[in-house]
Structure formats: structure tokens, C-alpha cells
Chimera marker file (.cmm) of the C-alpha trace (Angstrom):
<marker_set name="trace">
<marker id="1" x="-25.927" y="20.436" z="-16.626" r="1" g="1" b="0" radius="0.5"/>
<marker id="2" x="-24.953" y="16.855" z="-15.374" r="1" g="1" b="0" radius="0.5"/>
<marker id="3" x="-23.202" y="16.256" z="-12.536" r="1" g="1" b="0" radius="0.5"/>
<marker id="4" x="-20.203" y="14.508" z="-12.657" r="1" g="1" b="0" radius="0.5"/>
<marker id="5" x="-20.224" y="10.330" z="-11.479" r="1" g="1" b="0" radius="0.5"/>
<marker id="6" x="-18.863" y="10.428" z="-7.755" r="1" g="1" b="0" radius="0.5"/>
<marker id="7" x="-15.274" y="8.734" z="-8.777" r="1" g="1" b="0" radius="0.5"/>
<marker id="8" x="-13.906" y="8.304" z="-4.970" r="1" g="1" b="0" radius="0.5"/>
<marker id="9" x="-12.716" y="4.632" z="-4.617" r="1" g="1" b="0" radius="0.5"/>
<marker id="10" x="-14.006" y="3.870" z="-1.289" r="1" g="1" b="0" radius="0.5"/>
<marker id="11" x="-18.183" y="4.229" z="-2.393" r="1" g="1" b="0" radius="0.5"/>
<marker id="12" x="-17.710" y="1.776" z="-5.387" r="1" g="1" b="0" radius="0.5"/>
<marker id="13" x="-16.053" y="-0.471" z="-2.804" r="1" g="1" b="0" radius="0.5"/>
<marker id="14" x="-19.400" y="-0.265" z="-0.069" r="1" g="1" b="0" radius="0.5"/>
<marker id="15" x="-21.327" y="-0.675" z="-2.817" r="1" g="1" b="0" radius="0.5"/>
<marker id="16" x="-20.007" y="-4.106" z="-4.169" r="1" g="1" b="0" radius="0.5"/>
<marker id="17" x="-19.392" y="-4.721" z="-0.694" r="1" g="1" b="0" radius="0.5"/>
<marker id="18" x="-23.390" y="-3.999" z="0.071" r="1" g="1" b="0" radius="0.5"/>
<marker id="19" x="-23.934" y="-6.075" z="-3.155" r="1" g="1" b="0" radius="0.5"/>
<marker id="20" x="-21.862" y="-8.984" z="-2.011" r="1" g="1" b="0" radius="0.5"/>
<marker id="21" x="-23.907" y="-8.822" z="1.492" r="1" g="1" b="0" radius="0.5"/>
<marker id="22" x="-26.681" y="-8.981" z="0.121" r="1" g="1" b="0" radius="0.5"/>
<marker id="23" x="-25.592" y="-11.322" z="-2.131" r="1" g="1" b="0" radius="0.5"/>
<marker id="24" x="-24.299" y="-13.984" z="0.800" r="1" g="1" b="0" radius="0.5"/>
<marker id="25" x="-27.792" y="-13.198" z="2.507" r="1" g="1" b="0" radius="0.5"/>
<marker id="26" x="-29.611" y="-14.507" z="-0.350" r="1" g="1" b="0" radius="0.5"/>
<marker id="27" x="-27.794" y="-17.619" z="-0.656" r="1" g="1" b="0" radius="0.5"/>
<marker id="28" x="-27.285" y="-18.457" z="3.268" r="1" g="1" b="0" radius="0.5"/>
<marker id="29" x="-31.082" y="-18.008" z="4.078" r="1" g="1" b="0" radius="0.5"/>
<marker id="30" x="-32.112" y="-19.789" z="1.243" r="1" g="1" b="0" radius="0.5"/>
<marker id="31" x="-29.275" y="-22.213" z="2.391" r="1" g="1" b="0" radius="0.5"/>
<marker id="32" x="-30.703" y="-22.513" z="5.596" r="1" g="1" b="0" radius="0.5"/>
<marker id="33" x="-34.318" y="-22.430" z="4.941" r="1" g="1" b="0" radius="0.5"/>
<marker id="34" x="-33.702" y="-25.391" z="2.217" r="1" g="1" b="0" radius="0.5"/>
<marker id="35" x="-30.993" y="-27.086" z="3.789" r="1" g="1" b="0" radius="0.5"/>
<marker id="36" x="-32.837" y="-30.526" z="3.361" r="1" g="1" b="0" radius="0.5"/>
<marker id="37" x="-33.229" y="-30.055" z="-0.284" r="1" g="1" b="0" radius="0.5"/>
<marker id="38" x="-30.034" y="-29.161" z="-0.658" r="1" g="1" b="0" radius="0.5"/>
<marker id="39" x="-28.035" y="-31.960" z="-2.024" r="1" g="1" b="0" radius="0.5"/>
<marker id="40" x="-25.634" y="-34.391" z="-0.200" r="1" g="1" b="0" radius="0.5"/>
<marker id="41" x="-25.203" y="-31.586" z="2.356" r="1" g="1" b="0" radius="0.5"/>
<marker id="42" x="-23.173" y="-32.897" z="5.526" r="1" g="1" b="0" radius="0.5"/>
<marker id="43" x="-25.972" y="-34.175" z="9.015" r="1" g="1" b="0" radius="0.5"/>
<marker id="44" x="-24.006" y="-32.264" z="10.996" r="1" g="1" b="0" radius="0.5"/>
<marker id="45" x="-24.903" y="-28.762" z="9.396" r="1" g="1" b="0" radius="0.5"/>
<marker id="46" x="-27.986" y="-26.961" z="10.502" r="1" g="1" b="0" radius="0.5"/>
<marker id="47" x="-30.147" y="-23.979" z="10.273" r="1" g="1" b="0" radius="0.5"/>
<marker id="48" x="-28.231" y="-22.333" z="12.527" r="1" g="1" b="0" radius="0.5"/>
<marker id="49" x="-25.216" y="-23.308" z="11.604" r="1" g="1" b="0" radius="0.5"/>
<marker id="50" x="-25.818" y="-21.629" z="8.748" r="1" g="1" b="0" radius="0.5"/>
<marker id="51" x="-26.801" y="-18.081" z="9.891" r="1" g="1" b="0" radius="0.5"/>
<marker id="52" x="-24.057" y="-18.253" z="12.494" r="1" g="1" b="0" radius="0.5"/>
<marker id="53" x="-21.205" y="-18.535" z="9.675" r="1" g="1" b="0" radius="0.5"/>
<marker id="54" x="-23.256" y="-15.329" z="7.788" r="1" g="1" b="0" radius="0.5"/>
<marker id="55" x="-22.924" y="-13.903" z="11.056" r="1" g="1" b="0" radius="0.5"/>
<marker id="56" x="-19.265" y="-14.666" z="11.667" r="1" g="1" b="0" radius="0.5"/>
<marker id="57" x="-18.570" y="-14.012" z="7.736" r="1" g="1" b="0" radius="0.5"/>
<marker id="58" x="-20.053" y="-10.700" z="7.479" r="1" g="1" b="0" radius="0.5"/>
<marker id="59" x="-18.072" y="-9.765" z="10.671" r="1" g="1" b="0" radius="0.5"/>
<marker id="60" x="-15.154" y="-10.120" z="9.170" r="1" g="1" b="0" radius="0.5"/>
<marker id="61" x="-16.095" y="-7.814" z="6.505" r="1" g="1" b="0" radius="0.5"/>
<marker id="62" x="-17.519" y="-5.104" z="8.760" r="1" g="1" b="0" radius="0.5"/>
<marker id="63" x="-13.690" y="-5.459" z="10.756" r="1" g="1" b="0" radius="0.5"/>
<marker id="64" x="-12.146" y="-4.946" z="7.354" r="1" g="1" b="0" radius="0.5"/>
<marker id="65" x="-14.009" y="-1.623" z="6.640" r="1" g="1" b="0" radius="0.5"/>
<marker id="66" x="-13.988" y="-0.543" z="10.135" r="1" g="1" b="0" radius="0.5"/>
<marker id="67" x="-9.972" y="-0.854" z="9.708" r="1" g="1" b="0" radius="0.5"/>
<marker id="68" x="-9.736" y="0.929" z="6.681" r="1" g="1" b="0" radius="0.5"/>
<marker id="69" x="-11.973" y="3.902" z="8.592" r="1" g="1" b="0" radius="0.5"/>
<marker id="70" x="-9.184" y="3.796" z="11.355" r="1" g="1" b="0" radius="0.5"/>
<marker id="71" x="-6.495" y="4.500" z="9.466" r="1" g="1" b="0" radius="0.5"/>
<marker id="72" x="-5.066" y="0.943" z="8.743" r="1" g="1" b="0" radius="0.5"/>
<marker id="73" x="-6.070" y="0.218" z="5.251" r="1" g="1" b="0" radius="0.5"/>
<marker id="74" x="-4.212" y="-2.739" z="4.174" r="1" g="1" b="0" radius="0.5"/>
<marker id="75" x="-5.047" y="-4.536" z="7.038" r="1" g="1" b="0" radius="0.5"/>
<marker id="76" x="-8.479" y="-3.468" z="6.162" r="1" g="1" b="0" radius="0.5"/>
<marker id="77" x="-8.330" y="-4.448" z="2.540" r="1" g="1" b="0" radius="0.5"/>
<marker id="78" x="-6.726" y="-7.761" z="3.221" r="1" g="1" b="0" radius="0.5"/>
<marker id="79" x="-9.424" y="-8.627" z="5.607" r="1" g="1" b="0" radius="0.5"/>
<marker id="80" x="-12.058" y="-6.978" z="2.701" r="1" g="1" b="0" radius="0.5"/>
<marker id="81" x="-10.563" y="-9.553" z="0.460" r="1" g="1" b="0" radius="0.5"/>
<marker id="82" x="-10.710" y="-12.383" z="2.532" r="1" g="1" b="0" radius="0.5"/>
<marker id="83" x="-14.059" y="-11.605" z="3.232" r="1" g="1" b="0" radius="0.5"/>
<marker id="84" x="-15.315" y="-11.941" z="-0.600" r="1" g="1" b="0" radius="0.5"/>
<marker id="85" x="-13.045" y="-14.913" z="-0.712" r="1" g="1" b="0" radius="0.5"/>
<marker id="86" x="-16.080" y="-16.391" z="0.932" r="1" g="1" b="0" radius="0.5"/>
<marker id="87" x="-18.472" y="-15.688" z="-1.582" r="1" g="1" b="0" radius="0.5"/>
<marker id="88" x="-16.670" y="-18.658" z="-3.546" r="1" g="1" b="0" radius="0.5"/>
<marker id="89" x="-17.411" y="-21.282" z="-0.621" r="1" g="1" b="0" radius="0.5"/>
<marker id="90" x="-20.587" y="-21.872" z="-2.331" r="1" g="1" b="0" radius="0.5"/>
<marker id="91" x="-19.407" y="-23.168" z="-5.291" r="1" g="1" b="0" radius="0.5"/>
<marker id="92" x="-18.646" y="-26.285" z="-2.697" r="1" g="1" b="0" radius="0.5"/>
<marker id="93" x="-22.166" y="-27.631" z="-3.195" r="1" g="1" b="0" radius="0.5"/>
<marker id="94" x="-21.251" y="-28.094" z="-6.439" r="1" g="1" b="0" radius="0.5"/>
<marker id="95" x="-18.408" y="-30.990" z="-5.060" r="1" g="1" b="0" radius="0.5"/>
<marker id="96" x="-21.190" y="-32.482" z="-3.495" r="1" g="1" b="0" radius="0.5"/>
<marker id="97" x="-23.752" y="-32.700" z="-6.217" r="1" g="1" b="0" radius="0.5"/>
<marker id="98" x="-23.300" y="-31.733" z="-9.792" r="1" g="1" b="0" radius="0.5"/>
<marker id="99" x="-25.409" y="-28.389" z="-10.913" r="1" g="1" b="0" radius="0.5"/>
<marker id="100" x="-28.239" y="-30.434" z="-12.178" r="1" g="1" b="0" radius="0.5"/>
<marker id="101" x="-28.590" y="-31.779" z="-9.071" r="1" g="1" b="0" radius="0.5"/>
<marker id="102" x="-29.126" y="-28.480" z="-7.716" r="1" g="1" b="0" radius="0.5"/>
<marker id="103" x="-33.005" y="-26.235" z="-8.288" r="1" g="1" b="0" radius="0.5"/>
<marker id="104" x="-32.758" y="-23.154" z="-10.051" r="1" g="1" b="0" radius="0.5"/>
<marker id="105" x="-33.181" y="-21.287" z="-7.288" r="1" g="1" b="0" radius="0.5"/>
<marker id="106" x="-29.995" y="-22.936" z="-5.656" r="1" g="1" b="0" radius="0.5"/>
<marker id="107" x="-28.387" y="-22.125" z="-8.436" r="1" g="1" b="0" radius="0.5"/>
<marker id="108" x="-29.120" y="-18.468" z="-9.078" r="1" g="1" b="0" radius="0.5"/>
<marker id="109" x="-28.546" y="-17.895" z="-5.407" r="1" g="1" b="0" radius="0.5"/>
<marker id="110" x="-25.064" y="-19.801" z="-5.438" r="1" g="1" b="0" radius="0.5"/>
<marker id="111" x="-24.230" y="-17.857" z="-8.797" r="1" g="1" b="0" radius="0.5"/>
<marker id="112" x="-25.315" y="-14.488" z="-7.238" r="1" g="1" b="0" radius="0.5"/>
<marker id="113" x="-22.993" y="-14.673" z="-4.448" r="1" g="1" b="0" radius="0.5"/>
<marker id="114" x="-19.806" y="-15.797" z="-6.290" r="1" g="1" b="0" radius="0.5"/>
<marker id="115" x="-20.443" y="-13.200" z="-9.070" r="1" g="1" b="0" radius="0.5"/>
<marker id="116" x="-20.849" y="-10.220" z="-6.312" r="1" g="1" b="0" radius="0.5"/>
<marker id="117" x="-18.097" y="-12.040" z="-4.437" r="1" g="1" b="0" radius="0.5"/>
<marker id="118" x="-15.933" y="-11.778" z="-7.067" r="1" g="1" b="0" radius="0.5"/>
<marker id="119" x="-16.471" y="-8.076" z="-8.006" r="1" g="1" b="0" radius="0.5"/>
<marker id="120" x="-15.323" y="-7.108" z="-4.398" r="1" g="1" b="0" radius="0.5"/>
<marker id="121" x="-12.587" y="-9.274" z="-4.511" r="1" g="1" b="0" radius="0.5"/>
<marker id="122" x="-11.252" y="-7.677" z="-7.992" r="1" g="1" b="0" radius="0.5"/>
<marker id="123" x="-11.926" y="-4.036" z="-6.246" r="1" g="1" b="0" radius="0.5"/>
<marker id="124" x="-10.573" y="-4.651" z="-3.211" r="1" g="1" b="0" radius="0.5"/>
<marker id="125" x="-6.926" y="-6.488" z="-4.308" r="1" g="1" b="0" radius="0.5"/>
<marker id="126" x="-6.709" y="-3.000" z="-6.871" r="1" g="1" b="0" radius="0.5"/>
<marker id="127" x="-6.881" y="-1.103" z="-4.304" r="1" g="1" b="0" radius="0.5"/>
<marker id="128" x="-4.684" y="-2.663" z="-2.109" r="1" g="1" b="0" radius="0.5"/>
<marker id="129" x="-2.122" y="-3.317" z="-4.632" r="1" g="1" b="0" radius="0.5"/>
<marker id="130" x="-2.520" y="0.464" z="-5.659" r="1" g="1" b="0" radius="0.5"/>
<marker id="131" x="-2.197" y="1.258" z="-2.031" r="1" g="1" b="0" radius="0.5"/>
<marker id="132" x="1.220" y="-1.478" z="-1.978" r="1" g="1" b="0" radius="0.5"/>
<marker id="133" x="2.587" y="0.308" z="-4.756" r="1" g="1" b="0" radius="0.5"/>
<marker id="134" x="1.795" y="3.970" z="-3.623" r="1" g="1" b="0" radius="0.5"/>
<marker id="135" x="3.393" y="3.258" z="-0.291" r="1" g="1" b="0" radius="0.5"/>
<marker id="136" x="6.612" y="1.659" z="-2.005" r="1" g="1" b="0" radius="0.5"/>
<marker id="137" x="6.978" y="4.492" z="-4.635" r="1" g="1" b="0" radius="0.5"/>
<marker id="138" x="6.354" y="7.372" z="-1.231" r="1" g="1" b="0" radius="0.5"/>
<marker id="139" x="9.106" y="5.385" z="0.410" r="1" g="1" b="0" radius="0.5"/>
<marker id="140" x="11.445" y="5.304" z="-2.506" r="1" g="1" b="0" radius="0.5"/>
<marker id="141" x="10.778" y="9.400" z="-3.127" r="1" g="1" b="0" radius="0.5"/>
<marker id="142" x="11.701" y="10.224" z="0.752" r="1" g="1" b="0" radius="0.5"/>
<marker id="143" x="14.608" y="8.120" z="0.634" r="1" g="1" b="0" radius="0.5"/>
<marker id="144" x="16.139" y="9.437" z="-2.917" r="1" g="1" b="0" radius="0.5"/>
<marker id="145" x="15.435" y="12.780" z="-1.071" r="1" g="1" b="0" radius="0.5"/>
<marker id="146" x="17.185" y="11.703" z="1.959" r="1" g="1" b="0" radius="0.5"/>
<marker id="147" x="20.058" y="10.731" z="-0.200" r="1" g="1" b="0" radius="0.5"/>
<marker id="148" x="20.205" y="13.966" z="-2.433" r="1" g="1" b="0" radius="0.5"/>
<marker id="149" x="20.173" y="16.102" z="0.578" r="1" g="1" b="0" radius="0.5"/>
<marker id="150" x="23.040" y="14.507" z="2.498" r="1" g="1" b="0" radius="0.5"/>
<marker id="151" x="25.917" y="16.718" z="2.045" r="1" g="1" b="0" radius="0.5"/>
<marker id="152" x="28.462" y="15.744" z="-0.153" r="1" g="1" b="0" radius="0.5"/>
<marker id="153" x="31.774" y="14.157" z="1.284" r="1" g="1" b="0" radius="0.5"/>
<marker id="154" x="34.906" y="16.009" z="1.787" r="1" g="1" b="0" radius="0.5"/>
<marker id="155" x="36.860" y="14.289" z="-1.313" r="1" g="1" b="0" radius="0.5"/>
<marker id="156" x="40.663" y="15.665" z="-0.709" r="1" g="1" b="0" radius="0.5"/>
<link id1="1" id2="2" r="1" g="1" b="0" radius="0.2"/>
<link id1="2" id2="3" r="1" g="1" b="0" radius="0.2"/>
<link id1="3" id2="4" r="1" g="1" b="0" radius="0.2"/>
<link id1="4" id2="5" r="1" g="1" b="0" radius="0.2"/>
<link id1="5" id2="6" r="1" g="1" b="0" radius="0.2"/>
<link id1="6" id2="7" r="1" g="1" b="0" radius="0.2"/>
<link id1="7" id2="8" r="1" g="1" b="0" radius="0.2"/>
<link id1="8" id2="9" r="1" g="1" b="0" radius="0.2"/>
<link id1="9" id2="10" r="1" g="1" b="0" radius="0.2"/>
<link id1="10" id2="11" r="1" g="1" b="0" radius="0.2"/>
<link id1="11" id2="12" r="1" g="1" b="0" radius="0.2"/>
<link id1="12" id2="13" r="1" g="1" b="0" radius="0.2"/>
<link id1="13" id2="14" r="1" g="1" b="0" radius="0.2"/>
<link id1="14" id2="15" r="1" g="1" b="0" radius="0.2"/>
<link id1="15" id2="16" r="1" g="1" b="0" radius="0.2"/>
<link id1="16" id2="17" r="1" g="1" b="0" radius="0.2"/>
<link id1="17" id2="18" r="1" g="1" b="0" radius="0.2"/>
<link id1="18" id2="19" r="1" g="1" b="0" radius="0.2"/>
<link id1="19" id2="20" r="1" g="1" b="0" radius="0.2"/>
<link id1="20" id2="21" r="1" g="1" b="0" radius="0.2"/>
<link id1="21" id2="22" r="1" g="1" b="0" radius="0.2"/>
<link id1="22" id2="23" r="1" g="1" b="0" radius="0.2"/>
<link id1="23" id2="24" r="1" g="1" b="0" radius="0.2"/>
<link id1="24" id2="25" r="1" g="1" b="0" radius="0.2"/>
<link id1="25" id2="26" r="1" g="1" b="0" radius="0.2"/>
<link id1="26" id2="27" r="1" g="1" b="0" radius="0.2"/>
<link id1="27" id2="28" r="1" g="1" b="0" radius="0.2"/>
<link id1="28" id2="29" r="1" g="1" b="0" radius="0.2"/>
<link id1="29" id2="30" r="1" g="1" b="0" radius="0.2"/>
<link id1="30" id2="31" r="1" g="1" b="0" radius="0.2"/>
<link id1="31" id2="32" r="1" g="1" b="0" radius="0.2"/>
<link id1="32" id2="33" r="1" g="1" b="0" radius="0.2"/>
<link id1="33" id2="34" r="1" g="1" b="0" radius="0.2"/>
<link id1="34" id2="35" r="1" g="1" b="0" radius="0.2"/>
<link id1="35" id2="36" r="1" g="1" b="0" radius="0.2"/>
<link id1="36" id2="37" r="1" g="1" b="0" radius="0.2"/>
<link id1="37" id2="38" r="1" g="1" b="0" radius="0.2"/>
<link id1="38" id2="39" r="1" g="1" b="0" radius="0.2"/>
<link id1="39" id2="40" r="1" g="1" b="0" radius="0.2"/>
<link id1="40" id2="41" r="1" g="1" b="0" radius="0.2"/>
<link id1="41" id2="42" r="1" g="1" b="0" radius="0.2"/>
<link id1="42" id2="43" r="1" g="1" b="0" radius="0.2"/>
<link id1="43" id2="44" r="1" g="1" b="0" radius="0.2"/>
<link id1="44" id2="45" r="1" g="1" b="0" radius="0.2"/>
<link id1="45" id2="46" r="1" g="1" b="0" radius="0.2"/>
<link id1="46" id2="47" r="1" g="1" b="0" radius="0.2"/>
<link id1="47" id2="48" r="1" g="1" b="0" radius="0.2"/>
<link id1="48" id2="49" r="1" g="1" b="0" radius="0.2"/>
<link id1="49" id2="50" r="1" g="1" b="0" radius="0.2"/>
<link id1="50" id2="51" r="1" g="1" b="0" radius="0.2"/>
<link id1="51" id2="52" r="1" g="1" b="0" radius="0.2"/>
<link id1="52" id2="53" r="1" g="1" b="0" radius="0.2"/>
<link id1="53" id2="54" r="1" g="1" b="0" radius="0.2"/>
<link id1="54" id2="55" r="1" g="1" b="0" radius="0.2"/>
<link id1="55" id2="56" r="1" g="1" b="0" radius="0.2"/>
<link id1="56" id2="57" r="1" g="1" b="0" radius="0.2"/>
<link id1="57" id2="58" r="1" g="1" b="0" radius="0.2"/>
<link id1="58" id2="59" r="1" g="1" b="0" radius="0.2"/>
<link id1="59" id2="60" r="1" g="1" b="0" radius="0.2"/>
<link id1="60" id2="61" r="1" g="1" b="0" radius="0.2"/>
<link id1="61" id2="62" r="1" g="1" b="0" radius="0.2"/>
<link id1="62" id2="63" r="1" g="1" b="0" radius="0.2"/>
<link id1="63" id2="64" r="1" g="1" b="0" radius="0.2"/>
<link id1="64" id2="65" r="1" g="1" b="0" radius="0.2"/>
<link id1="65" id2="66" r="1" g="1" b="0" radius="0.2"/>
<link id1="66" id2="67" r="1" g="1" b="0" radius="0.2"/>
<link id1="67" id2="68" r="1" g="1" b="0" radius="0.2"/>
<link id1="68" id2="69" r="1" g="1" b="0" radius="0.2"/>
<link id1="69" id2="70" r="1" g="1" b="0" radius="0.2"/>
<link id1="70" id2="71" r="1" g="1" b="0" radius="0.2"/>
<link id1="71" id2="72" r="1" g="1" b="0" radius="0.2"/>
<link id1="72" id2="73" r="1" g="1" b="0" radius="0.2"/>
<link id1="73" id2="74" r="1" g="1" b="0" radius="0.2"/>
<link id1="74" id2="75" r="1" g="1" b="0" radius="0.2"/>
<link id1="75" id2="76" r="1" g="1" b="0" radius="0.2"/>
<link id1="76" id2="77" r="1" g="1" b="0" radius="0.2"/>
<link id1="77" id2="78" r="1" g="1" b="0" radius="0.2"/>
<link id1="78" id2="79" r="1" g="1" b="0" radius="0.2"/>
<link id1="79" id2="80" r="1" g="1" b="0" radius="0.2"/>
<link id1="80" id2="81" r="1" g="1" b="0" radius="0.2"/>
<link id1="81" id2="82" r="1" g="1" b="0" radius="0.2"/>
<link id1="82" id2="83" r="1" g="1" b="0" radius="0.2"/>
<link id1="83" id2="84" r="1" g="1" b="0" radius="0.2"/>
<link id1="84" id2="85" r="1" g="1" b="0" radius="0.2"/>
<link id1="85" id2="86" r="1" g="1" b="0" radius="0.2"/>
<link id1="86" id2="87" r="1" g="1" b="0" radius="0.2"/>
<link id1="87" id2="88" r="1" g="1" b="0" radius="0.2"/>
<link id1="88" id2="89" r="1" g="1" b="0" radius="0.2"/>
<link id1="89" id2="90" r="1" g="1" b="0" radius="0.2"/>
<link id1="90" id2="91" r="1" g="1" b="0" radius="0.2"/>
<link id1="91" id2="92" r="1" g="1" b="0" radius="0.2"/>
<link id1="92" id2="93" r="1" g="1" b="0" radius="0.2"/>
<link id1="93" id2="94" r="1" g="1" b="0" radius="0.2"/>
<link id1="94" id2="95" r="1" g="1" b="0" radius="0.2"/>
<link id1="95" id2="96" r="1" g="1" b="0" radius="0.2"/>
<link id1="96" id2="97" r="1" g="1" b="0" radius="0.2"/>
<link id1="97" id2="98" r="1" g="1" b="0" radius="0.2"/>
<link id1="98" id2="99" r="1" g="1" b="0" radius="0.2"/>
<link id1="99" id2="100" r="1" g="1" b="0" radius="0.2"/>
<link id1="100" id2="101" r="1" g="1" b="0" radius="0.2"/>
<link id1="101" id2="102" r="1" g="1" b="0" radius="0.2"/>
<link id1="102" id2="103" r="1" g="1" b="0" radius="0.2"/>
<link id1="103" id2="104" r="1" g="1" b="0" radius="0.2"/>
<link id1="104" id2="105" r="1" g="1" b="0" radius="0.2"/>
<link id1="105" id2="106" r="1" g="1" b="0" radius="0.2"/>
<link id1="106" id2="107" r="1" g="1" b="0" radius="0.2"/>
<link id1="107" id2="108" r="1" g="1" b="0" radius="0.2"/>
<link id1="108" id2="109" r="1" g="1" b="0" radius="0.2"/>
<link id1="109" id2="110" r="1" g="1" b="0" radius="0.2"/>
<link id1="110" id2="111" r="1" g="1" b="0" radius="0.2"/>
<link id1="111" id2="112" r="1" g="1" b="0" radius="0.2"/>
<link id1="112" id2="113" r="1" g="1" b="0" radius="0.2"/>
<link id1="113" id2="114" r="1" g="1" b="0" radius="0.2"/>
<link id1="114" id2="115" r="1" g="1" b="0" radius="0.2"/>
<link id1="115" id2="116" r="1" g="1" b="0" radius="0.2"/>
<link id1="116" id2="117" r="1" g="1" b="0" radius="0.2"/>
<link id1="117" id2="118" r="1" g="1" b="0" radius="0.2"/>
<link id1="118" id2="119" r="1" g="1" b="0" radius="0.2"/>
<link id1="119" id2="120" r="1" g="1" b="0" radius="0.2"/>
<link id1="120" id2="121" r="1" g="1" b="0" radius="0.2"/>
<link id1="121" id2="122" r="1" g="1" b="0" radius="0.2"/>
<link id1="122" id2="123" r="1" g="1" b="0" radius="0.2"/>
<link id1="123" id2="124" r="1" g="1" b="0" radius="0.2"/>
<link id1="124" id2="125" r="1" g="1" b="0" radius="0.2"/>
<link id1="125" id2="126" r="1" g="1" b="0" radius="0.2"/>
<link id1="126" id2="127" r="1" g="1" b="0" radius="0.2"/>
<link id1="127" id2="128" r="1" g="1" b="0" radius="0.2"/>
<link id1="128" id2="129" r="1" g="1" b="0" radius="0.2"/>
<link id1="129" id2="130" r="1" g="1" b="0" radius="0.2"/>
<link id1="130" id2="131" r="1" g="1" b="0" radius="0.2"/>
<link id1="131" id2="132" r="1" g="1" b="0" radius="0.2"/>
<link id1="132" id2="133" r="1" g="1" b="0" radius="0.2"/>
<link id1="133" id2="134" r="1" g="1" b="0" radius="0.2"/>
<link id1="134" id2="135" r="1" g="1" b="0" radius="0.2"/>
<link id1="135" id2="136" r="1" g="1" b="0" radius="0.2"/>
<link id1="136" id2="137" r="1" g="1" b="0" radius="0.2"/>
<link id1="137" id2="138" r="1" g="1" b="0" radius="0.2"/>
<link id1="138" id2="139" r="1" g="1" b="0" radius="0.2"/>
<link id1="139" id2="140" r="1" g="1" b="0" radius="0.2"/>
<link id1="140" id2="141" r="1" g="1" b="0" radius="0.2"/>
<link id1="141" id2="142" r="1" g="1" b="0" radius="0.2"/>
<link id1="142" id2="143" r="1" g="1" b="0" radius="0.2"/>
<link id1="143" id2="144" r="1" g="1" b="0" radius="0.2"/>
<link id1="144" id2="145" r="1" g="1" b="0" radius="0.2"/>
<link id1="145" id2="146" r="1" g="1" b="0" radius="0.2"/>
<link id1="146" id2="147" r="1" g="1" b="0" radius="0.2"/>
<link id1="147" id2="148" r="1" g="1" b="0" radius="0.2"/>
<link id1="148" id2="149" r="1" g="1" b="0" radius="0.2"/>
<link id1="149" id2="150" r="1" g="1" b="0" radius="0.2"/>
<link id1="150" id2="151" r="1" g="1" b="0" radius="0.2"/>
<link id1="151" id2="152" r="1" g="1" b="0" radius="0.2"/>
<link id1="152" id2="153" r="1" g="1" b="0" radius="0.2"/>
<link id1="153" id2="154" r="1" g="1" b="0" radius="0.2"/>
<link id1="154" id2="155" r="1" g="1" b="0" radius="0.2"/>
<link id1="155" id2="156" r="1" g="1" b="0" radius="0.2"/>
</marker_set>
């Protein structure tokens, strides 16, 4: 007999959100490693540089899903979709040099990231707006309630 697919919300969501890390890793290291062969990329940015907005990305990410563990998930989800937000940053080299311009390795590993970026972002926005909408329709239930249960006026 086959087991049934494991349908909770919250593993598809680590998993794109694994897949988008990944993802970002990819493209920053190779970002880093061939930041000279990058195209028309700014003097100012360096190796470092580079891992140290990874670093500071993926944080953010990590602080999303550590809020959604504590209780405070659309704070947790906002920051979630934020996070993949990021993922389309690379499509910026493309403003600096057309995709031509670019190897095929730049390319798959800008492509990689947006497409994994964008998979989080879809997931994490339905479940926030599922979690919106599931809060509004909770509060709308307690207060019809609320209302039903008031005792009726004294109409003389």
C-alpha cells in the first residue's frame, strides 16, 4: 500500500525555501568567485562583499522561519517573502550587460535563483494571504457570536 504524500504546508515551504538557498548559494559563490568576469559589475563590489550580503540575505530568511516557529507567522511569512524577493536582485546584471554578455554559467546560475526565488515567493504570499483571510473570517465568526449572544433589548 502507498503512503499518502505528506500534505502539511510548512515542509513544502522548507523545501523551496532549502531550494531557494541553495539556489542563492550557487549564484553568489559563483558571483564572487567570477566577479571579474562578470560584466560591467560596480569597483566597489568585492568577494566579500558578496558572501557578506548571502550572509545577511539568508539571515533574514532563517528570522522569518524562526518567527513562524514562535508563534508569529505573518511576521514570519512577510519576512519569508521578502527574503525570496531577493532571489530577483540578480536579474540586475542583466541592467548592466545584456544576457549575451553574460557565460552560460552566469546565466543558469542567475536563472536558478530567480526561478527557486520565485517558487517561495508564490508559497509563501498563499500562505500568508490564507493565514490573512483565516484570521479575518475567525474574527468575523467570534464577533457574529458575540452579537447573537447579547441578550435581546427590553422593547416596551
Amino acid at each position: 500500500m502507498r503512503r499518502a504524500a505528506n500534505t502539511d504546508p510548512t515542509t513544502l515551504l522548507i523545501a523551496l525555501a532549502a531550494a531557494y538557498c541553495i539556489a542563492s548559494l550557487v549564484h553568489f559563490v559563483h558571483n564572487a568567485e567570477y566577479l571579474a568576469q562578470y560584466p560591467n559589475m560596480p569597483p566597489w563590489l568585492s568577494r566579500s562583499k558578496v558572501y557578506a550580503s548571502w550572509l545577511g540575505i539568508t539571515a533574514l530568511g532563517a528570522l522569518g522561519f524562526a518567527f513562524v516557529r514562535g508563534g508569529y507567522a505573518v511576521a514570519g511569512l512577510v519576512l519569508i517573502g521578502v527574503y525570496a524577493a531577493f532571489g530577483f536582485d540578480g536579474l540586475g546584471h542583466y541592467a548592466l550587460a545584456p544576457i549575451s554578455s553574460h557565460t552560460l554559467a552566469m546565466n543558469l546560475s542567475i536563472w536558478f535563483e530567480v526561478a527557486a526565488a520565485a517558487a517561495l515567493l508564490l508559497v509563501a504570499l498563499h500562505r500568508l494571504l490564507h493565514r490573512l483571510t483565516s484570521s479575518q473570517k475567525a474574527q468575523h465568526a467570534f464577533a457574529d457570536k458575540m452579537v447573537r449572544s447579547q441578550p435581546m433589548g427590553d422593547h416596551r
